[in-house]
ZADODREN-111848 format. One record per residue (C-alpha): x, y, z; residue in three letters. Coordinates in steps of 0.25 Angstrom, whole numbers, padded with zeros to 4 digits, always signed. Example, Ala and Ser with C-alpha at 12.3 -4.5 7.8 and 13.67 -1.06 7.14 Angstrom:
+0049-0018+0031ala
+0055-0004+0029ser
end
This chain:
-0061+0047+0187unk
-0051+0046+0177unk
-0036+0051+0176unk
-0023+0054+0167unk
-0017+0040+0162unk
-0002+0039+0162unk
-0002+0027+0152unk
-0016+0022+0145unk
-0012+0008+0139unk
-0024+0003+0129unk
-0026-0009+0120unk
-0033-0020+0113unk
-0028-0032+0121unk
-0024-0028+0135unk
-0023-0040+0142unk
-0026-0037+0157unk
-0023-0049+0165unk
-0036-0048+0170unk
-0044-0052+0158unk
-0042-0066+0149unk
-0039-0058+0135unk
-0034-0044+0132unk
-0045-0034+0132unk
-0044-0019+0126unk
-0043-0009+0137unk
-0034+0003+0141unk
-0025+0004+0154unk
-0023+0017+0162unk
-0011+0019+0169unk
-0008+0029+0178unk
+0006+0030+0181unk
+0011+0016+0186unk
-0003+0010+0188unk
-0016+0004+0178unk
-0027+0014+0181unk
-0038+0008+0173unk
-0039-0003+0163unk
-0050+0002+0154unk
-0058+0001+0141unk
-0048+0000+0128unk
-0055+0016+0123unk
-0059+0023+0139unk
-0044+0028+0141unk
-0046+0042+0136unk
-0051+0049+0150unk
-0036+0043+0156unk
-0028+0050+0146unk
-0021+0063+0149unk
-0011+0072+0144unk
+0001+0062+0146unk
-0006+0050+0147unk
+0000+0041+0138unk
-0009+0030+0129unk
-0002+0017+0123unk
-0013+0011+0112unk
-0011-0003+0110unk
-0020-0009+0100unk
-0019-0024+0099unk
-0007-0026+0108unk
-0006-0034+0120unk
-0007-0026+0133unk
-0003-0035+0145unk
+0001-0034+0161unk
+0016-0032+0159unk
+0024-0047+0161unk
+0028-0049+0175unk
+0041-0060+0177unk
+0040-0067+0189unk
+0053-0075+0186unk
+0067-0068+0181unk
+0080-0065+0185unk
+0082-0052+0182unk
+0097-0046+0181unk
+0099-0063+0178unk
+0091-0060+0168unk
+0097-0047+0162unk
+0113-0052+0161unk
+0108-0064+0152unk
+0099-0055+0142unk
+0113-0053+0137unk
+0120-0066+0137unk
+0122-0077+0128unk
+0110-0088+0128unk
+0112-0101+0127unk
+0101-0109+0123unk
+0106-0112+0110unk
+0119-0118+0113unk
+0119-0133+0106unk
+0132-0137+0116unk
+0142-0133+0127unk
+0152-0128+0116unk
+0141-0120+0107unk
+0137-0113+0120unk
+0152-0108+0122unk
+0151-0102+0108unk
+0139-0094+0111unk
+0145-0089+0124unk
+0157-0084+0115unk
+0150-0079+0105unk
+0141-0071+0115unk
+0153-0067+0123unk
+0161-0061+0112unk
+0150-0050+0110unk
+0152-0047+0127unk
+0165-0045+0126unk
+0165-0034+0137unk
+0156-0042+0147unk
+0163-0047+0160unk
+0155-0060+0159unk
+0148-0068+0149unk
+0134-0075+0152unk
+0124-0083+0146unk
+0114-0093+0149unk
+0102-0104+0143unk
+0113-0115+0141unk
+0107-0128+0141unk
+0117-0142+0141unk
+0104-0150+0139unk
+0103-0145+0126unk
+0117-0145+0120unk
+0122-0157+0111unk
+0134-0157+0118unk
+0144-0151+0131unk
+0142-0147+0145unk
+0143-0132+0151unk
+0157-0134+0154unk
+0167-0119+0157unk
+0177-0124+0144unk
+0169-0121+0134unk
+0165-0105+0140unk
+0180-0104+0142unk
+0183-0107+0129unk
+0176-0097+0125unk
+0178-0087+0135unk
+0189-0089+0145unk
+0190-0074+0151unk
+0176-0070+0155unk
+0165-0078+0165unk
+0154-0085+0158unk
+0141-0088+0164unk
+0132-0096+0155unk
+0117-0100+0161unk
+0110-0113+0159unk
+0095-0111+0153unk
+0091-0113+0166unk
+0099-0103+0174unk
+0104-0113+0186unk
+0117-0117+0180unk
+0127-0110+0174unk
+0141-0112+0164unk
+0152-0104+0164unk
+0167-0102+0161unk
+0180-0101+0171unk
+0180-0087+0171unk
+0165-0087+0176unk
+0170-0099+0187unk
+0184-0093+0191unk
+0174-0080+0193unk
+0167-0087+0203unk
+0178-0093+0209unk
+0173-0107+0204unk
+0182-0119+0204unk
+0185-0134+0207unk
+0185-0129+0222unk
+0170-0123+0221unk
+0160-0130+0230unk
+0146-0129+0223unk
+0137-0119+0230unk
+0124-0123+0235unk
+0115-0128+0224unk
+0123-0126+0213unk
+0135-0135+0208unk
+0149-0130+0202unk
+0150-0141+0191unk
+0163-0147+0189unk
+0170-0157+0182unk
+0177-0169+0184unk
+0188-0162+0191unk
+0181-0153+0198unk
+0184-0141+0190unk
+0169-0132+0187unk
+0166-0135+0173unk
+0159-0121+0172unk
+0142-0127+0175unk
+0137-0121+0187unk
+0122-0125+0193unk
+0112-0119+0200unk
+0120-0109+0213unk
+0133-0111+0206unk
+0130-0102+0197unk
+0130-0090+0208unk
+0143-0093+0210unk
+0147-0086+0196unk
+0136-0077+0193unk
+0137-0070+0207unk
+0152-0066+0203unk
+0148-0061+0189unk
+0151-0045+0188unk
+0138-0041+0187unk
+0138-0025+0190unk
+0129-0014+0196unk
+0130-0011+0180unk
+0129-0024+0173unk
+0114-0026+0181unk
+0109-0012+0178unk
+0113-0015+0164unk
+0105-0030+0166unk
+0093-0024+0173unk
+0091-0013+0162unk
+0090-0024+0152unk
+0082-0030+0159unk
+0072-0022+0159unk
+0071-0018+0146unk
+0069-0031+0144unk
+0057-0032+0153unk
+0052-0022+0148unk
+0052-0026+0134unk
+0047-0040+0138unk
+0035-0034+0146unk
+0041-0038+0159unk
+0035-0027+0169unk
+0040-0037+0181unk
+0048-0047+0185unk
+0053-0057+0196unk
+0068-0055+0197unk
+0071-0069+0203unk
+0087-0066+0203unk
+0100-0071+0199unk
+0100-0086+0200unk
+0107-0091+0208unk
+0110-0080+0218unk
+0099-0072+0218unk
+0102-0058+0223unk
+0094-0048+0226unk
+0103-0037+0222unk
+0095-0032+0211unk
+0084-0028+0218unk
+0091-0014+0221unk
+0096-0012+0208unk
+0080-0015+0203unk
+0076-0005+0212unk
+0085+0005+0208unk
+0081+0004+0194unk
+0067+0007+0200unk
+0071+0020+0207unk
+0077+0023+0194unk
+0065+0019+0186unk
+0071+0012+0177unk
+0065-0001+0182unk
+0054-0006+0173unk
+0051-0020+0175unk
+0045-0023+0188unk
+0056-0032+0199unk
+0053-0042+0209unk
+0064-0049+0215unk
+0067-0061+0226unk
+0077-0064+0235unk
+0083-0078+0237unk
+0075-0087+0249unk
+0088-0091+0257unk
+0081-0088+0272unk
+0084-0071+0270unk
+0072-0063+0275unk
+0078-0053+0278unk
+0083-0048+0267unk
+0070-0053+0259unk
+0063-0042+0270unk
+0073-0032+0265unk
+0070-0034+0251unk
+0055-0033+0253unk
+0057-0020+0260unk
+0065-0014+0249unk
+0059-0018+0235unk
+0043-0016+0236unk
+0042-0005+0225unk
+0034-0007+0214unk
+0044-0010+0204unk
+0056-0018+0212unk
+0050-0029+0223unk
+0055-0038+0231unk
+0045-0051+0230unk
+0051-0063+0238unk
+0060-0075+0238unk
+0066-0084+0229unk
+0073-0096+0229unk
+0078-0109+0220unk
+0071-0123+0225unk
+0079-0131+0212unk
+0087-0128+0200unk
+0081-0131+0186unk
+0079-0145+0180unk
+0089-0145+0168unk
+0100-0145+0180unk
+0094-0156+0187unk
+0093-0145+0200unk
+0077-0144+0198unk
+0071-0152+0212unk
+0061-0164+0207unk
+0055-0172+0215unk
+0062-0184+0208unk
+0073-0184+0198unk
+0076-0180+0185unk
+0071-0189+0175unk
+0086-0190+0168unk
+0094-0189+0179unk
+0089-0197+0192unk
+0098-0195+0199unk
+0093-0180+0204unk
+0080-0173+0206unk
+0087-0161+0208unk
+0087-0153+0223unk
+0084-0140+0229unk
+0091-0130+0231unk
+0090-0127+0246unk
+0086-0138+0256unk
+0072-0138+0257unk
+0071-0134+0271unk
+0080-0124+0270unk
+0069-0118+0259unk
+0059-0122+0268unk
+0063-0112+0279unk
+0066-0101+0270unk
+0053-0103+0263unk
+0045-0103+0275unk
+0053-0090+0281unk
+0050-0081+0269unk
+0036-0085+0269unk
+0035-0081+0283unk
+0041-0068+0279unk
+0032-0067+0268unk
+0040-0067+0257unk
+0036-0076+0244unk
+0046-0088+0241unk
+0049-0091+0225unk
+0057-0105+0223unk
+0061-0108+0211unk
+0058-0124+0207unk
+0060-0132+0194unk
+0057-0147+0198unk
+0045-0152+0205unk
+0052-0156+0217unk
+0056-0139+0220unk
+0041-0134+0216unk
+0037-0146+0226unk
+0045-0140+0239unk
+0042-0127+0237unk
+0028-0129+0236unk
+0031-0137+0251unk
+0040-0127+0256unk
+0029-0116+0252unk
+0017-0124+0257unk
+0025-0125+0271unk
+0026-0112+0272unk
+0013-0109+0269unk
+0011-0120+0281unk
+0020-0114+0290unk
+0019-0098+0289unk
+0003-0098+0282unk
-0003-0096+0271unk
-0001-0082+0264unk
+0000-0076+0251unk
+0015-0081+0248unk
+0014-0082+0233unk
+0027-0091+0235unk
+0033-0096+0219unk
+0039-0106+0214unk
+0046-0103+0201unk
+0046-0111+0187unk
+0039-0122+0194unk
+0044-0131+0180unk
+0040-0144+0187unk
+0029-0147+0198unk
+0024-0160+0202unk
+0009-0163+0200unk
+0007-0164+0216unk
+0012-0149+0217unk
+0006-0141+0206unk
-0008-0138+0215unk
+0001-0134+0227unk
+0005-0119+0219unk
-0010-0115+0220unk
-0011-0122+0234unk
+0000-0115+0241unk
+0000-0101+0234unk
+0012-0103+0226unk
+0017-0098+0213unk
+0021-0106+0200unk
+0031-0095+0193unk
+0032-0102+0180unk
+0043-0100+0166unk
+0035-0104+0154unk
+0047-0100+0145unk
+0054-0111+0155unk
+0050-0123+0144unk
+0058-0116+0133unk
+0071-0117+0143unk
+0073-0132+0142unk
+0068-0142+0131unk
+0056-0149+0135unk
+0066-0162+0131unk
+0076-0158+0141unk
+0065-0156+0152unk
+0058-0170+0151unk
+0071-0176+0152unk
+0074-0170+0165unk
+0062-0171+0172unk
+0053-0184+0163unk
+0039-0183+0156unk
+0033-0185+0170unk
+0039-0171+0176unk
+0034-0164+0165unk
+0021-0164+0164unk
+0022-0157+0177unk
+0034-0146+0172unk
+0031-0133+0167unk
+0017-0132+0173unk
+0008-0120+0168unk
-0008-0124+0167unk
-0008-0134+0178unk
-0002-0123+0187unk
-0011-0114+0184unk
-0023-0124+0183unk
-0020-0126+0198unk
-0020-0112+0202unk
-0006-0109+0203unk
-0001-0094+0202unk
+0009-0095+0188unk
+0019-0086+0187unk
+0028-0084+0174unk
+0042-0078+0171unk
+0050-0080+0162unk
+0065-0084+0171unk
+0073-0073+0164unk
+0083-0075+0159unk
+0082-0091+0159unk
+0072-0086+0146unk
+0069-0072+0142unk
+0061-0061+0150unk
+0049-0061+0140unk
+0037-0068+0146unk
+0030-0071+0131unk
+0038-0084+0129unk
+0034-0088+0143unk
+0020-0085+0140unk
+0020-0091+0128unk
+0027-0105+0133unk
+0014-0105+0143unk
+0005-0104+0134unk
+0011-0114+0124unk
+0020-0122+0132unk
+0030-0124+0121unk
+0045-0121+0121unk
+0052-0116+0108unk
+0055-0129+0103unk
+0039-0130+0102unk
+0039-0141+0114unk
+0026-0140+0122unk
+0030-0141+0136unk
+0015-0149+0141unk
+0005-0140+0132unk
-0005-0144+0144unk
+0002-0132+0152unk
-0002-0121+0143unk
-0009-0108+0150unk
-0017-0097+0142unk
-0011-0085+0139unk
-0018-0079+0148unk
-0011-0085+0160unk
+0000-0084+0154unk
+0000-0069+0153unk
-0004-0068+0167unk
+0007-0076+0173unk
+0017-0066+0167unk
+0007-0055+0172unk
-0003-0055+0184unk
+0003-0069+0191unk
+0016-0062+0194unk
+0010-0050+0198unk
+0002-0059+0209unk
+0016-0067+0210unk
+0024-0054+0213unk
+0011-0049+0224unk
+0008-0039+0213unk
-0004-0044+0208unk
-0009-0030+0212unk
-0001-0022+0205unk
+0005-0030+0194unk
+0001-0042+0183unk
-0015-0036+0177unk
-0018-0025+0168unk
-0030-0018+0180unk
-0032-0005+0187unk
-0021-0002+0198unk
-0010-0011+0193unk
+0002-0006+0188unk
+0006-0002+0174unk
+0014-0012+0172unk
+0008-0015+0155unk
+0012-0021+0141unk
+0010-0022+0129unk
+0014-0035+0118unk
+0013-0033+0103unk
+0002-0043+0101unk
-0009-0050+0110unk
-0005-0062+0115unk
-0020-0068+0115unk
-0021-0066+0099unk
-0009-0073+0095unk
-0004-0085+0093unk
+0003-0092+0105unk
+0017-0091+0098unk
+0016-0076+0096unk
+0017-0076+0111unk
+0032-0077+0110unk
+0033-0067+0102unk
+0025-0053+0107unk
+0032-0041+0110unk
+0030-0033+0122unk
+0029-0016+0115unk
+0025-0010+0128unk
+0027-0012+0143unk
+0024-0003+0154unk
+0030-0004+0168unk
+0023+0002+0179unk
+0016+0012+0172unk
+0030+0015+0163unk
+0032+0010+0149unk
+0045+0003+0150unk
+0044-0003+0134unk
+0040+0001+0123unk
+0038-0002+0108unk
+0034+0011+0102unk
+0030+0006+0087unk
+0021-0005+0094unk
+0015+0003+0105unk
+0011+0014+0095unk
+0005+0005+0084unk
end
């Protein structure tokens, strides 16, 4: 029995998920849902008056990308900011800042991010330099990292910041010898001013629209909105489902709220976003900071400062409890670890649970997972537990600067791929927009190659095939959104959520990776981009 197609996508190279290389075939869609994937010439009974056939020849036809790690509107008000990575010193970072900031003359706040002291030949974030440069407007200015932040004493007198401040749980006000803020703010500090930026109704329309345009240019067909950091509100999840109603949604949205012992407004959430387009999915919470702070949780100390192996962020009991109460509720826990000693408790915390409310199909994660001790690496695949990875991680932070922190030992266990796999664990990639960029082929390209821009190897022993690669952006977040049904392979009954790169990834050099264009993406049945000189070659 055959029918009208809405959409027939046919090619050379279309690479399923299901089999190990692209194979030619043609797709029949059928408003939002794949019909058949059939031979490459068998589609003519499907077409119909007002079917509509896309011909790709040699192009690389794809699962569309799926995010399991961003922060969204996050995300969105830094695509426009100035960047920071190149800054050779305190002073030089100012200048970019002014120099940026004289072309926003209008905006009521000026923000930036991916400052890194580590690399500077000389200075410290302090609030003199920004004010020199712009005394009468608040600066915000992230770290590459995301969990400290510099700004001015217009972005502290904001937030009501000075010498009186207590520092707020897990965060620290740093101030100087006087006890006057110098302007550097760590870990939850940094809510103190980002919750009291003016950020409208307007300004996060504006934000969410470039977003997905972005997404859809980058072949992002879903994502995992893990919030604003620190404070992680769950506002947005009404403006993402108004967009829906309006259809103007095009990129896919699952979203968490913060694991603080609140179930009931986790029920609540459940309730309300089920579509197909806007989900809730869960709990998140931070176990540590990040390792360039010295907040990441080791089991011992840093290698260059003894003195500290860092801390969680909430007691452990306390996680403990609120661990075990959302997994009696049913809901799936996601805990954000960098050092071994994080990615070690919440291993026990979620093997307690497992002990205490049984065994069931949690799919609980831990995100970045950038070191893990040898004795814990088989315990992912043991207790059910999911590694959500960063490859573009390693081109954050030098390889020099890491192996400072952490010693030689440490990291032969950091930035784990292969061996995690090789065990049987369930890896995830994202990307941790807007800590890097929301296109997935640097990620997958740093997976396959393990070197950073500097042409550093980061343990070549860790390489995966592109192949695994290309599913832990497709088909393993699908199964780690509880989608696998619907979402992550190019078969019969899934949605159409399809695109298209201007050359085959398994025909050409590793490098060229990087650089492949995404010319067609498709959004539940809906093209959402597309390059019209590409797509009719």
């Amino acid at each position: 029995m055959t029918f009208a197609a809405d959409v027939i996508i046919s090619g050379n190279k279309i690479f399923t998920g299901t089999n190990d290389t692209p194979v030619p075939a043609s797709i029949i869609i059928k408003e939002n849902r794949i019909m058949e994937v059939i031979g490459k010439e068998d589609f003519s009974p499907f077409v119909g008056a007002h079917t509509k056939v896309y011909h790709f020849g040699d192009e690389f036809i794809m699962p569309g990308f799926h995010d399991f790690h961003i922060h969204l509107l996050m995300g969105g008000l830094l695509n426009d900011s100035v960047r920071l990575h190149l800054a050779s010193s305190a002073k030089d970072a100012a200048r970019m800042v002014r120099e940026y900031a004289e072309t926003k003359k209008d905006d009521p706040f000026v923000i930036g991010c991916s400052w890194e002291k580590n690399q500077w030949e000389e200075g410290e974030p302090h609030k003199s330099y920004l004010d020199e440069v712009i005394p009468d407007r608040p600066v915000l200015l992230y770290q590459a990292e995301f969990h400290s932040a510099w700004v001015n004493s217009k972005a502290l007198e904001l937030a009501g910041i000075d010498r009186d401040t207590p520092n707020p749980p897990y965060g620290e006000i740093v101030k100087d010898e006087n006890g006057e803020p110098t302007g550097l703010l760590l870990e939850h500090a940094l809510g103190l001013v980002t919750k009291v930026l003016p950020i409208t109704l307007e300004i996060k329309e504006k934000l969410l629209d470039n977003f997905l345009e972005e997404a859809a240019k980058c072949g992002v067909t879903s994502v995992h909105d893990l919030l604003r950091i620190p404070e992680m509100s769950t506002e947005e999840a009404e403006l993402y489902a108004d967009y829906e109603k309006s259809g103007k949604l095009t990129t896919r949205v699952h979203f968490v709220t913060p694991l603080n012992g609140d179930l009931e407004q986790a029920k609540s959430l459940s309730e309300t976003y089920k579509s197909n387009m806007v989900q809730f999915c869960g709990f998140k919470q931070f176990l540590d900071g990040v390792t360039t702070s010295y907040t990441a949780y080791l089991l011992e100390p840093y290698s260059n400062n003894l003195s500290t192996k860092g801390s969680t962020v909430f007691p452990e009991e306390e996680i403990k409890k609120w661990t075990m109460e959302a997994d009696q509720a049913g809901f799936r826990v996601r805990f954000h670890c960098i050092g071994d000693g994080a990615v070690q408790l919440a291993l026990d915390v979620f093997e307690a649970a497992q002990k205490e409310n049984g065994v069931r199909d949690s799919r609980h994660t831990i995100e970045h997972v950038e070191m893990i001790h040898s004795s814990d690496i088989q315990r992912f695949n043991e207790l059910g537990v999911i590694a959500s990875v960063q490859p573009e991680h390693i081109n954050v932070t030098t390889r020099d600067v890491y192996e400072d922190l952490i010693g030689p030992e440490r990291m032969k266990n950091n930035y784990l791929l292969k061996t995690m796999l090789d065990h049987g664990t369930n890896v995830v990639f994202g990307t941790d927009y807007p800590v890097v960029k929301l296109d997935p082929l640097p990620g997958i390209y740093r997976a396959v190659t393990r070197m950073d821009d500097a042409g550093v190897v980061w343990d070549g022993k860790e390489r995966i095939s592109l192949k695994e690669a290309l599913l832990a952006n497709t088909a393993a977040p699908a199964y780690g959104s509880f989608r696998e049904h619907d979402l992550g392979t190019i078969e019969a009954g899934k949605l159409a959520d399809i695109i298209v790169l201007d050359r085959n990834l398994f025909d050409v050099p590793h490098e060229d990776i990087k650089e492949a264009k995404v010319i067609f993406t498709m959004v539940d049945g809906k093209v959402v981009h597309e390059i019209a000189e590409e797509v009719a070659k």
